[in-house]
LOSERO-485057 format. One record per residue (C-alpha): z, y, x. Coordinates in steps of 0.1 Angstrom, whole numbers, plus 5000, padded with zeros to 4 digits. Layout:
% LOSERO-485057
ZYX/...
% end
This chain:
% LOSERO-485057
177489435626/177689815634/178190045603/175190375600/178190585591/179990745622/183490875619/183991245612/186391505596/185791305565/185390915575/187890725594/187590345609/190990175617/191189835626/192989565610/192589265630/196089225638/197089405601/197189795603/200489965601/201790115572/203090385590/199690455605/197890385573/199690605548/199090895586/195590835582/195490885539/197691205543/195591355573/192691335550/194291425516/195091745539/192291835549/188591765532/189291445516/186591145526/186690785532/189490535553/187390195563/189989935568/188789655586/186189875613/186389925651/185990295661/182990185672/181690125638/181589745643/182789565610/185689335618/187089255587/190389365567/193889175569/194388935544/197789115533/195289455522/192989245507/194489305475/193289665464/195089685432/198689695449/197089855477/196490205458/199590145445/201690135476/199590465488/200790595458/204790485464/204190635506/202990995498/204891305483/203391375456/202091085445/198091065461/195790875437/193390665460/190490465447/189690165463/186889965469/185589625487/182989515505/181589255522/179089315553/177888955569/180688765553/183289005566/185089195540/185989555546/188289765523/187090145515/189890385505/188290705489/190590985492/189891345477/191391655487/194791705478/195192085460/198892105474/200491985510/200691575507/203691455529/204391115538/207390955525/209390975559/208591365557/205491365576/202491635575/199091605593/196091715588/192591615606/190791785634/187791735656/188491705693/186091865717/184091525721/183591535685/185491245671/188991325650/192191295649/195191315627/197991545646/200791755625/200492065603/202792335614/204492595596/202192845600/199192565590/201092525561/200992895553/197792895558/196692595538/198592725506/196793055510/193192875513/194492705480/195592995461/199292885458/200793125483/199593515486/200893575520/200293955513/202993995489/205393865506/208794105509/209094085554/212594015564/214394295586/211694525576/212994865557/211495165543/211795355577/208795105587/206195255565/204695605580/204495885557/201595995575/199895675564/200795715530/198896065532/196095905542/196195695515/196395935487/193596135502/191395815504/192095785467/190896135462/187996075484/186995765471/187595785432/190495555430/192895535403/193495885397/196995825379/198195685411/198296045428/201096165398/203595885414/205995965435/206395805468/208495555457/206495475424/203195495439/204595195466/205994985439/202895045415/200694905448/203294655455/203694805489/207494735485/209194515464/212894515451/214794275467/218794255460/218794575447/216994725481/213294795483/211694635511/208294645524/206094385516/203094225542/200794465525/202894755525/203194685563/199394685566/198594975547/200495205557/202995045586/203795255615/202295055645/205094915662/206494815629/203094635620/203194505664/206994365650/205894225616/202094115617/201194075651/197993905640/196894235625/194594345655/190694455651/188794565681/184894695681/182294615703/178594815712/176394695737/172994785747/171494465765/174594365786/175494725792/178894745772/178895075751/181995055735/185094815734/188194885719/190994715703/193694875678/196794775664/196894995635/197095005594/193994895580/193395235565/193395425596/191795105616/188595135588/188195535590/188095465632/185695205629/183595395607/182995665630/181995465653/179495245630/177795595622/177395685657/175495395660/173095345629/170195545632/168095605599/164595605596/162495885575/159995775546/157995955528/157195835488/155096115474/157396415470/160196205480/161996175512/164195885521/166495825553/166895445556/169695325578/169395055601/172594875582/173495035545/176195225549/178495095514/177694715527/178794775557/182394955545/182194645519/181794405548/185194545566/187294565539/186194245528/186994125562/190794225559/191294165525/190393825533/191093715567/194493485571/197193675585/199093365595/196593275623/196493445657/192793615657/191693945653/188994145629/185794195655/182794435649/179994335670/177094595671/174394495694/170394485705/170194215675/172294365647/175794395631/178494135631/182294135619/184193805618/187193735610/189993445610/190193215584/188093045567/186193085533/189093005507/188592675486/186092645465/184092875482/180692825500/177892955520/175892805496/178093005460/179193285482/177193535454/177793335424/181793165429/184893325408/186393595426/189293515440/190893585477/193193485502/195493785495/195793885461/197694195463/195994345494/192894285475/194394445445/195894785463/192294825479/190194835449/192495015429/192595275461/188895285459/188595125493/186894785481/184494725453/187094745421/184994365400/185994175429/182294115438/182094325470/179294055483/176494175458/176994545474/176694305507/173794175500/172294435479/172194665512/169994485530/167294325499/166594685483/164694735520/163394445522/165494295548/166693915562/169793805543/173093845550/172993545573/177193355573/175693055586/178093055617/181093055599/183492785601/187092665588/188692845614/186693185603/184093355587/180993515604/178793755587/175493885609/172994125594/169794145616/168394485627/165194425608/162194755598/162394805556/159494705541/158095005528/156294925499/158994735486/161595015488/158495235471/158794975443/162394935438/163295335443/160395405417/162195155392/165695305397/164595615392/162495545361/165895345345/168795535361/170295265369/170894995401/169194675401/171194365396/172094175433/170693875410/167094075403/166694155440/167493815451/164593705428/161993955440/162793865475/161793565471/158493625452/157693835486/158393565506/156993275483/154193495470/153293285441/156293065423/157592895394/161092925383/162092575396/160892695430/162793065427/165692865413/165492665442/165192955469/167693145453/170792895445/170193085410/169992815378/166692795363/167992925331/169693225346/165793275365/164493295340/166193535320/166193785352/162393685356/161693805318/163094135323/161394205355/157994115339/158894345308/159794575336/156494575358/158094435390/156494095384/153593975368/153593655349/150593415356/149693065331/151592945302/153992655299/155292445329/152292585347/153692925345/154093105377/154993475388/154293725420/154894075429/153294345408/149994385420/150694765426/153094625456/149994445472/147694755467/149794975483/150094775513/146494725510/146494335506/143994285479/143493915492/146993825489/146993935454/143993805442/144693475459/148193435439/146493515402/146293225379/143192975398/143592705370/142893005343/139993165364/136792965383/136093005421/133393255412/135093465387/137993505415/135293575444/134093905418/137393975410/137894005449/135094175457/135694425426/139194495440/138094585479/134594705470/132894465490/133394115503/132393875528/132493465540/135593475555/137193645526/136093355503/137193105530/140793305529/141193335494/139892995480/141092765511/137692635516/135192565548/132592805553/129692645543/131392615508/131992995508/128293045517/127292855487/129192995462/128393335471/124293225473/125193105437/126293445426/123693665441/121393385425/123293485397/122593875399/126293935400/126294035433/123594225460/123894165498/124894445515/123994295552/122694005566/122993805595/126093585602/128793905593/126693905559/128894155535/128294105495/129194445468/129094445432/125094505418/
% end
């Protein structure tokens, strides 16, 4: 019998015909503790064919308990039998371990894929082990004091940069009344070790000279890209502090994001093809992040298609594409993180992905898309994409009227009215990731607001776009169609129709009600029957108007 399941990064088959190792047993538990937990079938073929578990692991009591006794710390396993066509196979459930699991000869693996796809348990290096701590919040590889480096690494040119970006950017204005030495400690940029201040990681990548930050964090590289079809426009790479790295790069991205003029009234608007604070938010986001114990580099990608920085190392634990807006925040590097908000480089709550995604739904724009993102490094791509006009018209309108920005949760909601036209909160929940409670609390305000209109009563309740959105872009059918049809009759919506264009005709009614023509030809006989409406011409093109 051949198991459904196939092995992965998370299930394992080993064979136990001739009774399975311990040695390569406890490999297998540890590889997976490791790296994303899963499942060990003892007694399966790699080709999923059941052959049935030793008798000396039949026991699973003592089993978990000899796991236990083989791995530092202590892993606690659950397992489980069962029998397929009278062969009895042994399931060993293994979650991720939230430190570095070792076997009991000293041992550290971790699972990967090999290129044909099936995995492997080989051993976690120094570096991985860096690297894993970080992703687990244990270790902040940023604040770590570097060995051999001194004072004489850190480039008081830098560290002018740095106060002006303080000034520039409203950072913590008390910072500019330290004195050099003060204002490192107070960012942890050194730390006192032995008596002797000595540059920590992010000291070195703030405000390192560059062959100090060459010496001490190679990984620290970061080029840009700008091609024009398969012309290549730009292509550079720096090793450089992260301050002076994000001031080039920034030219650069302005050279290369054209705005587009709107006019609202008496207003005039420039919209830029990427939002300028998402994009700076996107950068920094991709440093303060990005693990600086893996070989890699920060790349900017600006192309036909749109904008694209990546950078090594996965999201951390506990972090998804899935809660990327709504997870705690917490990073890979604590301290850099901390220096650059209180700098006022990066957003100073922590949640520098609402600004992210913020920049591209007040125009109306694709999500941030980080599907191609992997555990080797995260990959954000904003599409080039034309702002919905009447949207921003909407949205600019309400800012203006409140004072005040609205909420990354708010515009993730009217987004998706636009796209769903017509919803309940169980469907916005669903579109959003957003729980239905938090829905619809947002969706309450926005109604009181005038953004959304509120359609039916109860579970039947359903909400859309304010109707002045659909005017404006001259879509009376699309409004019409999402008002409440259990509330109103076919006919009453058919005059509402015609009352909102001035005049209607056959295939309107086909559009608007989702009927065949011939039903749209009777109900509209029925209401010139009726005197509440007049043919205004005949023929096959017939048009109908209000009496």
């Amino acid at each position: 019998m051949l198991l459904t399941e196939k092995e992965s990064l998370t299930i394992e088959f080993k064979s136990d015909k001739k009774k399975l190792s311990d040695n390569d047993l406890i490999d297998s538990i540890v590889g997976l503790a490791n790296t994303s937990g899963g499942k060990l079938y003892l007694g399966v073929e790699d080709s999923g064919e059941v052959s049935g578990v030793h008798k000396d692991h039949s026991n699973i009591s003592t089993l978990s308990a000899f796991i236990a006794n083989r791995t530092v710390p202590p892993l606690s396993t659950r397992c489980e039998m069962e029998v397929f066509n009278g062969l009895s196979v042994v399931i060993i459930n293994v979650n991720q371990s939230r430190s570095i699991v070792a076997t009991s000869t000293g041992k550290i693996l971790r699972r990967r894929l090999k290129t044909d796809g099936t995995p492997e348990c080989v051993p976690m290096y120094p570096y991985e082990i860096t690297s894993r701590l970080s992703d687990l919040s244990l270790l902040d590889f940023s604040g770590q004091p570097v060995p051999d480096a001194t004072k004489d690494d850190l480039d008081p040119i830098e560290r002018v940069r740095l106060r002006n970006i303080i000034k520039i950017n409203y950072g913590e204005a008390s910072l500019l009344e330290l004195t050099d030495d003060e204002l490192d400690s107070a960012l942890q940029l050194t730390k006192e070790v032995e008596g002797k201040h000595i540059p920590t990681i992010t000291g070195i990548l703030l405000i390192g000279k560059r062959e100090s930050i060459k010496r001490f964090v190679p990984t620290m590289e970061t080029s840009i890209q700008v091609l024009s079809g398969t012309e290549v426009i730009v292509n550079e790479s720096y090793h450089r502090s992260i301050l002076s790295t994000v001031e080039k790069i920034e030219n650069y991205f302005n050279a290369w994001n054209p705005s587009t003029e709107m006019d609202f009234g008496l207003i005039r608007m420039n919209i830029p093809e990427f939002n300028r604070r998402a994009f700076r938010e996107a950068l920094v986001n991709a440093f303060c992040h990005r693990d600086y114990s893996m070989l890699g580099r920060v790349r900017v990608l600006i192309n036909d298609e749109g904008l694209t920085i990546t950078n090594p190392g996965g999201f951390i634990e506990g972090v998804t594409i899935d809660n990327l807006l709504y997870a705690e925040p917490h990073g890979r590097n604590p301290v850099l993180a901390d220096a650059l908000k209180r700098i006022g480089l990066a957003e100073r709550t922590g949640r520098g992905i609402d600004r992210i995604f913020s920049g591209s739904l007040f125009y109306g724009r694709p999500l941030p898309d980080y599907s191609a993102s992997t555990s080797k490094n995260v990959n954000l791509f904003i599409a080039r994409s034309a702002p919905d006009k009447n949207f921003v018209r909407m949205l600019t309108d309400e800012q203006s009227k409140t004072g005040k920005d609205i909420p990354v949760d708010a515009l993730l909601i009217l987004n998706s009215l636009k796209e769903l036209r017509r919803a309940s909160i169980k469907q916005v929940a669903n579109q959003t990731k957003l729980s239905e409670i938090k829905v619809q609390a947002t969706l309450g305000r926005l109604v009181e607001s005038g953004l959304v209109e509120a359609i039916g009563s109860g579970k039947s309740r359903n909400f859309l776009l304010s109707s002045k959105l659909y005017r404006d872009s001259d879509n009376s059918v699309g409004y019409v169609r999402q008002t409440d049809i259990d509330k109103l009759r076919s006919l009453e919506l058919i005059l509402a129709l015609c009352k909102q264009q001035g005049e209607i005709t056959k295939s309107n009614v086909v559009e608007l009600l989702h009927v065949n023509e011939r039903q749209a030809y009777t109900l509209l006989k029925k209401l010139v029957d009726e005197g509440k409406l007049v043919v205004l011409q005949k023929g096959h093109y017939a048009k109908y108007g209000m009496p």
